[in-house]
py3Dmol code that shows the C-alpha trace and the ligand (Angstrom):
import py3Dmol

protein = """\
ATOM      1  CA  UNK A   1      -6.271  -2.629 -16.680  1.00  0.00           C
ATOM      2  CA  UNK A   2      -5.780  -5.101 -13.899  1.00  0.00           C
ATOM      3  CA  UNK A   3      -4.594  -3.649 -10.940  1.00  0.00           C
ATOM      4  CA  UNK A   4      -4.956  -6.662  -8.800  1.00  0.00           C
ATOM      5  CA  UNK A   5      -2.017  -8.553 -10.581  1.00  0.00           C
ATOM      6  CA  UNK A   6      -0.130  -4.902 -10.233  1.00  0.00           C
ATOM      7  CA  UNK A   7      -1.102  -4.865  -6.289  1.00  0.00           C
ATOM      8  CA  UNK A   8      -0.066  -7.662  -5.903  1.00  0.00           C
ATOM      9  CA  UNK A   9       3.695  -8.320  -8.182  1.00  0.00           C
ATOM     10  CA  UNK A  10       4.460  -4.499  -6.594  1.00  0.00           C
ATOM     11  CA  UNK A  11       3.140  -5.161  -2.621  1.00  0.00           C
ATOM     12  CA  UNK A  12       2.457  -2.243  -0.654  1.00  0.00           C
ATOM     13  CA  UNK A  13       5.229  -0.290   0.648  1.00  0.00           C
ATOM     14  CA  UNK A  14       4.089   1.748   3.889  1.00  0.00           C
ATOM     15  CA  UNK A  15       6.249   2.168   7.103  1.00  0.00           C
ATOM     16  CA  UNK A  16       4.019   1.325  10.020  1.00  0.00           C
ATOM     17  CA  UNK A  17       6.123   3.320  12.752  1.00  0.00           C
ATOM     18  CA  UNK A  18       3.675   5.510  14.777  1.00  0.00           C
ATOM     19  CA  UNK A  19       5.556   8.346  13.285  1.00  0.00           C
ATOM     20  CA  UNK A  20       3.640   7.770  10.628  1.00  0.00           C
ATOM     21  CA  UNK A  21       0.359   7.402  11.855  1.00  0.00           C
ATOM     22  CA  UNK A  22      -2.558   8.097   9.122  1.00  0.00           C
ATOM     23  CA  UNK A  23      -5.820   9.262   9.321  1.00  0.00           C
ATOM     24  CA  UNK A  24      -7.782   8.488   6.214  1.00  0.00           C
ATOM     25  CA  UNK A  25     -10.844  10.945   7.098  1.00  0.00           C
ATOM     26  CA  UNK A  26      -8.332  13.716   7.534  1.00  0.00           C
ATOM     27  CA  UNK A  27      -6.911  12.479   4.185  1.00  0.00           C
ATOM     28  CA  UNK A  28     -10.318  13.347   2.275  1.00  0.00           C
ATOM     29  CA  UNK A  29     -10.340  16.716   3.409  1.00  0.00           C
ATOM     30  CA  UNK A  30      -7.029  17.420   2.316  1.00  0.00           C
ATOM     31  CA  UNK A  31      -7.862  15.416  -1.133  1.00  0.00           C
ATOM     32  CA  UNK A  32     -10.290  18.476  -1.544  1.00  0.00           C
ATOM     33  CA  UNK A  33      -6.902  20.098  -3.063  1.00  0.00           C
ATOM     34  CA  UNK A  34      -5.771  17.450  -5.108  1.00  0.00           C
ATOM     35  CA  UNK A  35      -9.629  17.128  -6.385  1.00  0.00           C
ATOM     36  CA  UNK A  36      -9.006  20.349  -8.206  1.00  0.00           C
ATOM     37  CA  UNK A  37      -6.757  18.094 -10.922  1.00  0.00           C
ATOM     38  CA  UNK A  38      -7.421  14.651  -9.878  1.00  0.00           C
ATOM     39  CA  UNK A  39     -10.289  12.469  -9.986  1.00  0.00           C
ATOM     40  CA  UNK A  40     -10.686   8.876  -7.680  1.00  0.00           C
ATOM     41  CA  UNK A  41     -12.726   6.340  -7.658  1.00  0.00           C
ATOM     42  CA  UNK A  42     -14.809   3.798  -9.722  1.00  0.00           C
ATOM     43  CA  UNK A  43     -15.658   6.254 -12.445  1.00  0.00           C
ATOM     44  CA  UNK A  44     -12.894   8.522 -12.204  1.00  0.00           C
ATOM     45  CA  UNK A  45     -11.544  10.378 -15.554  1.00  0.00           C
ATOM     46  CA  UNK A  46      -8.402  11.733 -16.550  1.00  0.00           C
ATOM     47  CA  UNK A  47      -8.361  15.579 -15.765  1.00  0.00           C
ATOM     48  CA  UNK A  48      -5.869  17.963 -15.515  1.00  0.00           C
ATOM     49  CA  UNK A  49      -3.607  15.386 -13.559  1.00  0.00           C
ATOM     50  CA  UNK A  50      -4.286  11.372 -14.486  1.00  0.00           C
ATOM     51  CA  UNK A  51      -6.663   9.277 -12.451  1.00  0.00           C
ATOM     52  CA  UNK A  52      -5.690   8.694  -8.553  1.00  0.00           C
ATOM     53  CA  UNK A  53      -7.857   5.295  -8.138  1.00  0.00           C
ATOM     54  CA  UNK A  54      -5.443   2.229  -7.022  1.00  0.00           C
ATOM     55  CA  UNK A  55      -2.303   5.064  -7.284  1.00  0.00           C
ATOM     56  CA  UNK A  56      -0.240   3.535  -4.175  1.00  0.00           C
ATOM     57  CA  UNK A  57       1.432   0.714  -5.196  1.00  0.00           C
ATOM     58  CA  UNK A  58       1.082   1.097  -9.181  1.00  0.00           C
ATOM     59  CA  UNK A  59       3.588   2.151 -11.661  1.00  0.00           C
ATOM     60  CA  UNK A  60       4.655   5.996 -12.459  1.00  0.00           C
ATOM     61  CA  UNK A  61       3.238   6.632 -15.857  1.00  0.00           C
ATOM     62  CA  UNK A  62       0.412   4.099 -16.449  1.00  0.00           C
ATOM     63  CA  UNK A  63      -2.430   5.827 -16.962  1.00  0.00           C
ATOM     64  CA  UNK A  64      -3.968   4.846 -20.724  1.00  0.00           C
ATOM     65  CA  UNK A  65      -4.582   8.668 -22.622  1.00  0.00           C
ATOM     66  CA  UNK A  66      -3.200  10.825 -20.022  1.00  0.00           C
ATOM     67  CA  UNK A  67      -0.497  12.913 -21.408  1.00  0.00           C
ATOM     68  CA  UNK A  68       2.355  12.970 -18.631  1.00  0.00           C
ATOM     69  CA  UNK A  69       5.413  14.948 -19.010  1.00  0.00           C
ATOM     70  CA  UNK A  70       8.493  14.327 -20.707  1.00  0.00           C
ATOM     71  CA  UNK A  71      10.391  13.545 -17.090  1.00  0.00           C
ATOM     72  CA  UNK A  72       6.908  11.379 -15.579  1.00  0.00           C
ATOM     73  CA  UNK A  73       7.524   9.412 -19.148  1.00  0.00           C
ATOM     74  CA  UNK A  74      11.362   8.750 -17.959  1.00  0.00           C
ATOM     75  CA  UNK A  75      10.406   7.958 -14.703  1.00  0.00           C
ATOM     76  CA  UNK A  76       7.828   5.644 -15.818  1.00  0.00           C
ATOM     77  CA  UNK A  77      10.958   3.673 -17.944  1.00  0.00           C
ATOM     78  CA  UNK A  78      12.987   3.111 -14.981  1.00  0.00           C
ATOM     79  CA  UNK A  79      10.415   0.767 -13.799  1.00  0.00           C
ATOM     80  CA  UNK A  80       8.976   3.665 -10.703  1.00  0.00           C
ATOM     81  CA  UNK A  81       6.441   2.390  -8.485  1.00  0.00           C
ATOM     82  CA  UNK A  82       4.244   4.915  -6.641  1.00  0.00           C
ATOM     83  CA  UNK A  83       4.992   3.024  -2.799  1.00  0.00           C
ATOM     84  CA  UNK A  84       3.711   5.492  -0.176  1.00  0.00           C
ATOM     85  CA  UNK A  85       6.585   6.293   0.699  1.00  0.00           C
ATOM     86  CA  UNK A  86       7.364   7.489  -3.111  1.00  0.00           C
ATOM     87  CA  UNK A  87       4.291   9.330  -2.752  1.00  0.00           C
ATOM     88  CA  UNK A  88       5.335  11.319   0.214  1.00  0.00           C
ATOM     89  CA  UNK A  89       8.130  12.910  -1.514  1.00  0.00           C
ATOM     90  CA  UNK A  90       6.389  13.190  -4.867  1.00  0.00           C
ATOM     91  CA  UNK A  91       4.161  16.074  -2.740  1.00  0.00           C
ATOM     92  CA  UNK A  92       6.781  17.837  -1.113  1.00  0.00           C
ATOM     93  CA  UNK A  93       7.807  19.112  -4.804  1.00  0.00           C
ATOM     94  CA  UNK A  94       7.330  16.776  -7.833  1.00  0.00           C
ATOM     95  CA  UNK A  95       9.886  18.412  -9.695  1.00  0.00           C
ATOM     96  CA  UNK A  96      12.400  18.456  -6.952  1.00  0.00           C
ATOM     97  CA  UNK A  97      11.362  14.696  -6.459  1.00  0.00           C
ATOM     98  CA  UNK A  98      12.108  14.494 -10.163  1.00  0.00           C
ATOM     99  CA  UNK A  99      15.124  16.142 -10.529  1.00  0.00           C
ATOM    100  CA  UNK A 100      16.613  14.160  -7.539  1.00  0.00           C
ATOM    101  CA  UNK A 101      14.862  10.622  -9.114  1.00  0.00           C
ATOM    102  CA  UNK A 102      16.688  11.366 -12.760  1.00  0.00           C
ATOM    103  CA  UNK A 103      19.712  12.964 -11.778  1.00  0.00           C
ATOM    104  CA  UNK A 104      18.859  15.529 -13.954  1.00  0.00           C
ATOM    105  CA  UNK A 105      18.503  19.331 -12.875  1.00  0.00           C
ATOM    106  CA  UNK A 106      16.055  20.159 -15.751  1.00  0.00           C
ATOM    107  CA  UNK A 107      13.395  17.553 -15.553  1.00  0.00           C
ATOM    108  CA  UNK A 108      10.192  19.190 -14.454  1.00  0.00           C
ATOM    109  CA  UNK A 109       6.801  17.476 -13.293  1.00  0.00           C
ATOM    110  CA  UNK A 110       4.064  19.069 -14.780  1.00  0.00           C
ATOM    111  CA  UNK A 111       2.103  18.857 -11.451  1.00  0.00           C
ATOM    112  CA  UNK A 112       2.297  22.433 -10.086  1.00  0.00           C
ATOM    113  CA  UNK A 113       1.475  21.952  -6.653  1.00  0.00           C
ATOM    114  CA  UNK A 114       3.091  21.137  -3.433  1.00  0.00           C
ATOM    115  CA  UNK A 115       2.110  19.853   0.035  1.00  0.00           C
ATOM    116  CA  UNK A 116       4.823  20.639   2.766  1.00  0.00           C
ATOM    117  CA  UNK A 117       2.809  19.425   5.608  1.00  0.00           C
ATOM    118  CA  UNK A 118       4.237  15.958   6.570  1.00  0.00           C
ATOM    119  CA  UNK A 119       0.908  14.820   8.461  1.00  0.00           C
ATOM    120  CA  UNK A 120      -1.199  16.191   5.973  1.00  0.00           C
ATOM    121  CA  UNK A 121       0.617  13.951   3.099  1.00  0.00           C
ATOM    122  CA  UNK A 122       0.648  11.001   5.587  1.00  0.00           C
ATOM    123  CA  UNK A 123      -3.506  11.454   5.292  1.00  0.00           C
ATOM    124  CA  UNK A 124      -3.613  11.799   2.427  1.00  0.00           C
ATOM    125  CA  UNK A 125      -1.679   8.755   1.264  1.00  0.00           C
ATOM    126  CA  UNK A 126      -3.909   6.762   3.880  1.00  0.00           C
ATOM    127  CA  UNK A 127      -6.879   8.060   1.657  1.00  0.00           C
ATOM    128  CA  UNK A 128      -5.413   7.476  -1.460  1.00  0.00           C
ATOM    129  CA  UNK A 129      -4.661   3.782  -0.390  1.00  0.00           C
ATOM    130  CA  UNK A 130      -8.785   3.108   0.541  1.00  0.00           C
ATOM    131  CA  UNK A 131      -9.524   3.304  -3.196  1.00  0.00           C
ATOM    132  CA  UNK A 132      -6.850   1.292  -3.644  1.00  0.00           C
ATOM    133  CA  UNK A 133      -8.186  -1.847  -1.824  1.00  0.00           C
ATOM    134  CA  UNK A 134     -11.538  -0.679  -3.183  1.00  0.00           C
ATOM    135  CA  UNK A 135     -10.216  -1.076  -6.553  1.00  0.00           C
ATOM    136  CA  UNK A 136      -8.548  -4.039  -6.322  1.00  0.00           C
ATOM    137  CA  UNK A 137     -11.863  -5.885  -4.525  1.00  0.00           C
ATOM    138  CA  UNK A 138     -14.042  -4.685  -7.646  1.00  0.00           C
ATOM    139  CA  UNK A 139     -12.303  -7.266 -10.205  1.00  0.00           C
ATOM    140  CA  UNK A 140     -13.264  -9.738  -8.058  1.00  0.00           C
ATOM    141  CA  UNK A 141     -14.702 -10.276  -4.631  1.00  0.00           C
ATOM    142  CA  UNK A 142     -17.400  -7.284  -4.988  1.00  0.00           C
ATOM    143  CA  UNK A 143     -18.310  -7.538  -0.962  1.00  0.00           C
ATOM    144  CA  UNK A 144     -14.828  -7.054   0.078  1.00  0.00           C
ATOM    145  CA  UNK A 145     -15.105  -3.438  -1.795  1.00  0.00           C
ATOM    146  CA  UNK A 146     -17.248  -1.899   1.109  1.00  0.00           C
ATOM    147  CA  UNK A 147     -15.176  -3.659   4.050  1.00  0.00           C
ATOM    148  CA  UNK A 148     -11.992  -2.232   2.957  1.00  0.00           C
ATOM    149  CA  UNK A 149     -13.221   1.162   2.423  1.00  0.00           C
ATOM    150  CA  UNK A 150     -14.580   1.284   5.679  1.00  0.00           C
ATOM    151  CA  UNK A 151     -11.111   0.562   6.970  1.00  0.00           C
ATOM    152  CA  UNK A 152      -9.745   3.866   7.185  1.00  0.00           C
ATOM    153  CA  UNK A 153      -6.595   2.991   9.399  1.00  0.00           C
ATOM    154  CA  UNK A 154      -4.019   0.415   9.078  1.00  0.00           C
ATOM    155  CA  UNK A 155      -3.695  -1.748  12.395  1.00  0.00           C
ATOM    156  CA  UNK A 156       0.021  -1.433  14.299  1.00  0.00           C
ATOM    157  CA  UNK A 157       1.892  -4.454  15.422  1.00  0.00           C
ATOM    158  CA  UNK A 158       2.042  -3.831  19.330  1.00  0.00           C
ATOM    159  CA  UNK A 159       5.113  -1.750  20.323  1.00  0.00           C
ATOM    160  CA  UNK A 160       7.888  -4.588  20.429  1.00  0.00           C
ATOM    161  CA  UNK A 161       5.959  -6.908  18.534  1.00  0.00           C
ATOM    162  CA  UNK A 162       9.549  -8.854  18.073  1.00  0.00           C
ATOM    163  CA  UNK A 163      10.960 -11.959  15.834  1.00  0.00           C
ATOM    164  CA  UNK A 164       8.379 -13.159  12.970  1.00  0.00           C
ATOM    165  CA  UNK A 165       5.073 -11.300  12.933  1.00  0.00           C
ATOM    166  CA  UNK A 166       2.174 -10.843  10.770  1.00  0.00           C
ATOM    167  CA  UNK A 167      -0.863  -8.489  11.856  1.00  0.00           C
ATOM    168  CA  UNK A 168      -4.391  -9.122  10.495  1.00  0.00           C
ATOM    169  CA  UNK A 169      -5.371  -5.333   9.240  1.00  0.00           C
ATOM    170  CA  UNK A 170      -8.025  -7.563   6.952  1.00  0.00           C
ATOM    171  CA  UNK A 171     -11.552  -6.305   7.644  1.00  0.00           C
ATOM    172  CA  UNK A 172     -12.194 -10.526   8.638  1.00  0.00           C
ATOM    173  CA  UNK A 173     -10.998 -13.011  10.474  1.00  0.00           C
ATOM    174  CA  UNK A 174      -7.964 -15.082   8.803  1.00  0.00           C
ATOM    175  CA  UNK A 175      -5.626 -18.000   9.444  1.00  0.00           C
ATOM    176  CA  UNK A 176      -2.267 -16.870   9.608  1.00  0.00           C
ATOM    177  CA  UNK A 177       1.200 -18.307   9.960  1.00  0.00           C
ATOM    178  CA  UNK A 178       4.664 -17.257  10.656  1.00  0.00           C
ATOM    179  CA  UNK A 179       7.685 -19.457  10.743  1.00  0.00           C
ATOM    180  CA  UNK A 180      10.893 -18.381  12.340  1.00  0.00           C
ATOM    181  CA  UNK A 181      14.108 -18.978  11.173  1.00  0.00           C
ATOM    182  CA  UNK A 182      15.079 -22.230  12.410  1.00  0.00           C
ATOM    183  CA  UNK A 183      11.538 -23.808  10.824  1.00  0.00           C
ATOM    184  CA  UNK A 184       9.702 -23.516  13.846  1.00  0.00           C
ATOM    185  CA  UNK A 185       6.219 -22.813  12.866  1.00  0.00           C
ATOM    186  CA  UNK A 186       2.906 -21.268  14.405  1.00  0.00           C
ATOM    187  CA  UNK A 187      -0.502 -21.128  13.454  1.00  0.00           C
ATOM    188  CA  UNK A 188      -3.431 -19.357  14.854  1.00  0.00           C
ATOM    189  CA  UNK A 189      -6.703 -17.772  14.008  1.00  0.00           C
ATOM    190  CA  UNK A 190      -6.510 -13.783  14.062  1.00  0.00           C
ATOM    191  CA  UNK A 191      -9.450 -11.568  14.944  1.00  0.00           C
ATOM    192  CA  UNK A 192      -9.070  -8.013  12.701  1.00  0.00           C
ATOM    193  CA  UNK A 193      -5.906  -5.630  14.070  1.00  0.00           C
ATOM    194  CA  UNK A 194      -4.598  -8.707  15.891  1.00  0.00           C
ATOM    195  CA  UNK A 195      -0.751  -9.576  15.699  1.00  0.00           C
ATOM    196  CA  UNK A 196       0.695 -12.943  15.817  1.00  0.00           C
ATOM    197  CA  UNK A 197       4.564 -13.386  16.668  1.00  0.00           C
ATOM    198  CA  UNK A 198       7.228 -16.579  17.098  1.00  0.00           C
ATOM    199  CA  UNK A 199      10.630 -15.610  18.036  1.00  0.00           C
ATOM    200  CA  UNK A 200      13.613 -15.993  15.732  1.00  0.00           C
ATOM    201  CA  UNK A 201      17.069 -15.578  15.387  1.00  0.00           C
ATOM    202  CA  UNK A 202      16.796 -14.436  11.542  1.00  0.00           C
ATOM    203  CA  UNK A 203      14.195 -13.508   8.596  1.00  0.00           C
ATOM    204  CA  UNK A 204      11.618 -15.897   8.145  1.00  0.00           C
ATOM    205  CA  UNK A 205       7.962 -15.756   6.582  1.00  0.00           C
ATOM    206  CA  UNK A 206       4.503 -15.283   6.997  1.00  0.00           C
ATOM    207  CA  UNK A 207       1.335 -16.236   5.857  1.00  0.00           C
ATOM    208  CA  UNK A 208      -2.831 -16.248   5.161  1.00  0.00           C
ATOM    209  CA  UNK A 209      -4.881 -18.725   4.685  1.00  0.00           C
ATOM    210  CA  UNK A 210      -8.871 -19.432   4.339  1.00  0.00           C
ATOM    211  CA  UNK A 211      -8.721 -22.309   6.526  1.00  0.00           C
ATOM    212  CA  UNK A 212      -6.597 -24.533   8.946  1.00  0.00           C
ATOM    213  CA  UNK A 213      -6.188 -27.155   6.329  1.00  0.00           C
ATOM    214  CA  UNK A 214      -6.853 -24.968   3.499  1.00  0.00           C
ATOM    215  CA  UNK A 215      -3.768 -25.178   0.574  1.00  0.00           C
ATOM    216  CA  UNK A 216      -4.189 -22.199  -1.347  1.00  0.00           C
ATOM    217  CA  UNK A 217      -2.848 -18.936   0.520  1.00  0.00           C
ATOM    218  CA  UNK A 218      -0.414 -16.526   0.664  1.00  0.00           C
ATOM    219  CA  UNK A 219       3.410 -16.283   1.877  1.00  0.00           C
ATOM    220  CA  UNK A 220       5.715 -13.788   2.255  1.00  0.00           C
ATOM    221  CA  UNK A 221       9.488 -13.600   3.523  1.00  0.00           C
ATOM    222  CA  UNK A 222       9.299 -11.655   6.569  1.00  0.00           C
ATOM    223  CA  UNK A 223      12.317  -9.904   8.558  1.00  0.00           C
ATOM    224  CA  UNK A 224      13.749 -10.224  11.896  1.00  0.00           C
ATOM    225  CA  UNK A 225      11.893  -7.532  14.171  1.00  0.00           C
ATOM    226  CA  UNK A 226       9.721  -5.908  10.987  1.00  0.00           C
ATOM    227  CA  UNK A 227       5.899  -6.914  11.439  1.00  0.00           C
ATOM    228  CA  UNK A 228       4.031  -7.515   8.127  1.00  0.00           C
ATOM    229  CA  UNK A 229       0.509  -6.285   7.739  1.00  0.00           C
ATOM    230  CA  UNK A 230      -2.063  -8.047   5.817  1.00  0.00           C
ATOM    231  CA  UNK A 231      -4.590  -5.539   4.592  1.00  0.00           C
ATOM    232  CA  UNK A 232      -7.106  -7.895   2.564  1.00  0.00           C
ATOM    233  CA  UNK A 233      -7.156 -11.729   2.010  1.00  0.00           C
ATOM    234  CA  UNK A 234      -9.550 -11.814  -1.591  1.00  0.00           C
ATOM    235  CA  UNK A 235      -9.229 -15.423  -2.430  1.00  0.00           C
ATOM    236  CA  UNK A 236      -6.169 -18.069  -3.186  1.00  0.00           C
ATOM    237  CA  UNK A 237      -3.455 -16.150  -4.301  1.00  0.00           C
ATOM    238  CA  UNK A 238      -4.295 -12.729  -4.147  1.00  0.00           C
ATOM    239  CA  UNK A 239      -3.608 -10.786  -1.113  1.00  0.00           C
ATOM    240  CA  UNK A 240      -2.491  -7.461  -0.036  1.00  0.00           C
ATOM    241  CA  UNK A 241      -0.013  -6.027   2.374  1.00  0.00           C
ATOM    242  CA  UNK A 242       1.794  -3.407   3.592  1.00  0.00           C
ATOM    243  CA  UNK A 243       5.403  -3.772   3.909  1.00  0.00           C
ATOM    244  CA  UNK A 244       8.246  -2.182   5.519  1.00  0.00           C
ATOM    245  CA  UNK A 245      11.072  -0.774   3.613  1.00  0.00           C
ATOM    246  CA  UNK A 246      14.044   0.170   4.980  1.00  0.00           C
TER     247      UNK A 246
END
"""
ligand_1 = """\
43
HEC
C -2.695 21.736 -10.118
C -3.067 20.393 -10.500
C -2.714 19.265 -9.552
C -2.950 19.172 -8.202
C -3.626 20.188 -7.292
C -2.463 17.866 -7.800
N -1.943 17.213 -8.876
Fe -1.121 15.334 -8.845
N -0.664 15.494 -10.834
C -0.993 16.583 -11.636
C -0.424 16.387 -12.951
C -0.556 17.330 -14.131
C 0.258 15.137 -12.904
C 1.093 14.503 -14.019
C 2.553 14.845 -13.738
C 3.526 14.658 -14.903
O 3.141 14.112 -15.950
O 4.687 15.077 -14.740
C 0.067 14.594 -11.562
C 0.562 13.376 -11.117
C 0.331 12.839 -9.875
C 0.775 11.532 -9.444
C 1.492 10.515 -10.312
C 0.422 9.696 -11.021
C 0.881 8.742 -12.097
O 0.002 8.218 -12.792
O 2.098 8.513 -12.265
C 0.360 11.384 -8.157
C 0.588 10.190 -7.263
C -0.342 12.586 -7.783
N -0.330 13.457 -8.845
C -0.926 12.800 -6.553
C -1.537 13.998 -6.169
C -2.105 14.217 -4.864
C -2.236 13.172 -3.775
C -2.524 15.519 -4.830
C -3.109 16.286 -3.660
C -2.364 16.266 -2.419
C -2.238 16.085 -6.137
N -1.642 15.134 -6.914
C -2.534 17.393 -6.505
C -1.704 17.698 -11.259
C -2.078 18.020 -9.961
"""
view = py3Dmol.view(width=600, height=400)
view.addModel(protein, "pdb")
view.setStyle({"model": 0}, {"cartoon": {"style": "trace"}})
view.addModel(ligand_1, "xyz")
view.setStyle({"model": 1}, {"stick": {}})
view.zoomTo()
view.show()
């Protein structure tokens, strides 16, 4: 399975409000609860729930010789992808998440257990998304794998971090770019959890690249007043972020 193209074609839907601070540590304590179904990690098996490894940001349903309910099965047809936002309302009540996601008052998720606790599912996420980037860094750059699990929190953009801006939660250092509206361009070296802005009257986009001169990189269409995070810059093409979704 090759979750790096998956990562990548799905992006990373997180919202980056300080409401929703996350706490990654705090997240593997509360995993403790989950760990009584789920497994994560490199070498993680199918138990009595599927495998967790690379979870935020792949699609409902995908795990190879797990046997998921008749309703996870549905939801894995419409095309569901496990954003972190999806997440947090899976563990309020999968089958109320279900029900409400099929429009269908018998579907049932055959995950019988619930976390209420808003903060506790915000850690939790954050946890869940370290073995993401983990993941990802295994099918290729192997030295990236230890970097991004180290990063336990996302970096903010600054509070009114405003037009077209990208913020460097990569574990290195990273040419970025971000090009307002109107074409206006800028483009500056960015230290890890360091934001770079240009106003604008509109969307516009953003990017990462190696070097200065360097072609191969990464863009993204960026909106008016919504920072986009970068969490790792692998190589060429292959990035990952965390967007906003409104
Ligand atoms: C009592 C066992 C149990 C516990 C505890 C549990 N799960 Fe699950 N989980 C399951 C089962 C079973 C499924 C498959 C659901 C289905 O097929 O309807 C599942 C599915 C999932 C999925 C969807 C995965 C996919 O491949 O589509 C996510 C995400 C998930 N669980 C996260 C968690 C998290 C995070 C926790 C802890 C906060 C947790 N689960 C606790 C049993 C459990």
């Amino acid at each position: 399975m090759n979750f790096m193209v998956s990562l990548v074609a799905a992006g990373l839907l997180i919202t980056t409000g300080s409401a929703f601070a996350q706490d990654a540590e705090a997240g593997a304590k509360i995993f403790r609860k989950c760990a009584n179904c789920h497994e994560i990690g490199e070498k993680a098996r199918n138990r009595v729930g599927p495998v967790l490894t690379g979870v935020v940001g792949r699609p409902a349903g995908s795990i190879e010789g797990f046997r998921y309910s008749k309703s996870m099965q549905a939801l894995a047809a419409t095309g569901h992808i496990w954003t972190e936002e999806e997440i947090f309302d899976w563990l309020a009540n999968p089958t109320r998440f279900m029900r409400a996601k099929l429009d269908d008052p018998r579907a049932k998720a055959k995950m019988r257990f619930k976390l209420k606790d808003e903060t506790a599912r915000r850690d939790v996420i954050a946890y869940l998304a370290t073995f993401q980037a983990a993941d990802a860094a295994a099918g290729g750059a192997t030295e990236a794998k230890t970097e991004t699990t180290e990063m336990a929190e996302v970096a903010m953009a600054p509070a009114g971090a405003k037009g077209i801006c990208i913020v460097n939660s990569a574990p290195a250092e990273h040419v970025f770019t971000v090009e307002a509206a109107n074409g206006e361009r800028k483009m500056q070296h960015l230290a890890p959890g360091k934001t770079l802005c240009i106003d604008s009257s509109g969307d516009g986009t953003v990017g990462v690249f190696l070097t200065e001169d360097a072609l191969e990189g990464c863009s993204r269409l960026a909106k008016k007043d919504q920072p986009e995070t970068l969490l790792h810059y692998y190589d060429f093409d292959r990035c990952l972020w965390v967007g906003n979704r409104n």
